[in-house]
N, C-alpha and C positions, 0 to 999 in steps of 0.2 A: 481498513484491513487489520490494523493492532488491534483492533477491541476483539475482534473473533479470533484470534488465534493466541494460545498459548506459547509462552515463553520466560524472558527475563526482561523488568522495563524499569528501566532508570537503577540497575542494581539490586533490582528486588524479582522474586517470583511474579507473574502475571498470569494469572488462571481466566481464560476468557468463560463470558458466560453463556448458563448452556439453563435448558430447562425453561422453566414460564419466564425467564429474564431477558431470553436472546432478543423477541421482538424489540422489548421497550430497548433493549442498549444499539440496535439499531437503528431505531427511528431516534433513539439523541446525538444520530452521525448525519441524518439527513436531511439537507436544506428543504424550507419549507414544512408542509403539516401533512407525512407522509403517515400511513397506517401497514403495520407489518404484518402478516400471517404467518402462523409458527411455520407452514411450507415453505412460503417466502423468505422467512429467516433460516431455514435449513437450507436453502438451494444458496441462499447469498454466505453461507457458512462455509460452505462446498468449495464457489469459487473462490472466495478468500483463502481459502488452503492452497488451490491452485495457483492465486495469485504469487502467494509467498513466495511456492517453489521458482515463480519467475524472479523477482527480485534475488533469491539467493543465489541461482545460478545465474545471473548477470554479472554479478558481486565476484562470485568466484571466477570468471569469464569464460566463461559457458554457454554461450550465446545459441547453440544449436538445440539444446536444450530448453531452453529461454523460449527459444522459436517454436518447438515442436509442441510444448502445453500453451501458448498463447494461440496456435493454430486449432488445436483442438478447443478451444476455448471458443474460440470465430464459428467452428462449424456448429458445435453443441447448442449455442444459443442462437445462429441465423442472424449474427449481425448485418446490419445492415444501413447506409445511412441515408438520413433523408435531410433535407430541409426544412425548420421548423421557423416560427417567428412568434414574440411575445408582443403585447397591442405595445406599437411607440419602439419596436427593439428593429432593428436591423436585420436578415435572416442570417441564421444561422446553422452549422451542420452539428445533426446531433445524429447518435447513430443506435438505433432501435434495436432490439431481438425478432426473434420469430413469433413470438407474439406480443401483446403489450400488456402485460404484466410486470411488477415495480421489480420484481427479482431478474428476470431473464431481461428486462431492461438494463435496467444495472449493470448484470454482467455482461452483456454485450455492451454496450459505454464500456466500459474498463477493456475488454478484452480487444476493443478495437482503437481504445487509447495505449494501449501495451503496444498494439503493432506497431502504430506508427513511431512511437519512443523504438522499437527495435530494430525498425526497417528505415532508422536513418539515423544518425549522430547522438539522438539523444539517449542511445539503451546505456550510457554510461551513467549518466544519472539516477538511475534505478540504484539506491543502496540501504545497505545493514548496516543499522549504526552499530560503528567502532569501540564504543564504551565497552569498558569491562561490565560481564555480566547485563547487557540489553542487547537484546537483538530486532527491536523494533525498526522497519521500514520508514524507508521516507522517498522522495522525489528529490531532487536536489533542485530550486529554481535559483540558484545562484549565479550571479555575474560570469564570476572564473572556472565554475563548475567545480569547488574546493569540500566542497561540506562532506562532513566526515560523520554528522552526529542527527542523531532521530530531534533531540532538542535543545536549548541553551544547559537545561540540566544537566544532560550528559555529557555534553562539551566543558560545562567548567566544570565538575565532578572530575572529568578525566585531566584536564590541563592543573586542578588542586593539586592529584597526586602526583603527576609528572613532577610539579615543583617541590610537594613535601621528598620524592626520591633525590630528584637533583640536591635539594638543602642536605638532606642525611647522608647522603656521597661525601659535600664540602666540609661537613662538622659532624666526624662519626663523634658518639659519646663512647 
């Protein structure tokens, strides 16, 4: 979801890409030897927008909100789950769109990973890294559910300055 969506990352501007670029910067997020059509990369552009607004208004705790485009989310793509199996894997639930197509798949995966992150304990995890200047997303899969930061960069980037502030409080010149 960072890579399509514009914002602030690590500090810096982030212009996501748009035009003959968006396929390929999709398919170097996608496991496997996925092939993108610029439709396909416009619809998974769409809901990445939509996603965002879910993580921000989690963030903010806004949770009603959160629900109401992750709901719309459900219906527009016809999520749906089924049981699949890979040769040697165990089954597993994965959860389909209304058609099968790599985009409306996708987002229906995601939008029916959102519910269940909302419709239970874990919609707190959904967050905006805290760094000045990034506002890239992330999942929190931490132990204590502490994570504060999109990545180790913005984490020590921010705890630098906290300590260059703390030093220049103790020895102003």
């Amino acid at each position: 979801m960072n890579v399509l969506t514009d914002g602030d990352e690590g500090g810096k501007p982030y212009v996501a890409p748009t035009g003959e670029g968006l396929p390929a910067a999709i398919v170097g997020v996608l496991p496997g030897e996925a092939t993108v059509s610029m439709e396909e990369a416009l619809y998974l552009t769409g809901t990445t927008l939509k996603v965002r607004r879910v993580f921000e208004a989690m963030e903010a705790g806004q949770d009603d909100e959160a629900a109401a485009v992750v709901n719309a989310l459900v219906i527009s793509t016809g999520a749906r789950p089924q049981l699949n199996r890979a040769p040697g894997e165990p089954w597993q639930v994965h959860f389909h769109g209304a058609d099968d197509t790599l985009a409306v798949g996708w987002s229906a995966g995601i939008a029916s990973a959102l519910t269940l992150a909302i419709g239970s304990d874990l919609g707190g995890r959904l967050g905006v890294c805290q760094a000045r200047r990034c506002d890239r997303v992330y999942v929190d899969a931490s132990r204590n559910a502490v994570r504060q930061f999109c990545s180790r960069s913005c984490q020590s980037r921010t705890k630098a300055a906290a300590f260059r502030a703390r030093s220049a409080a103790r020895h102003p010149s």
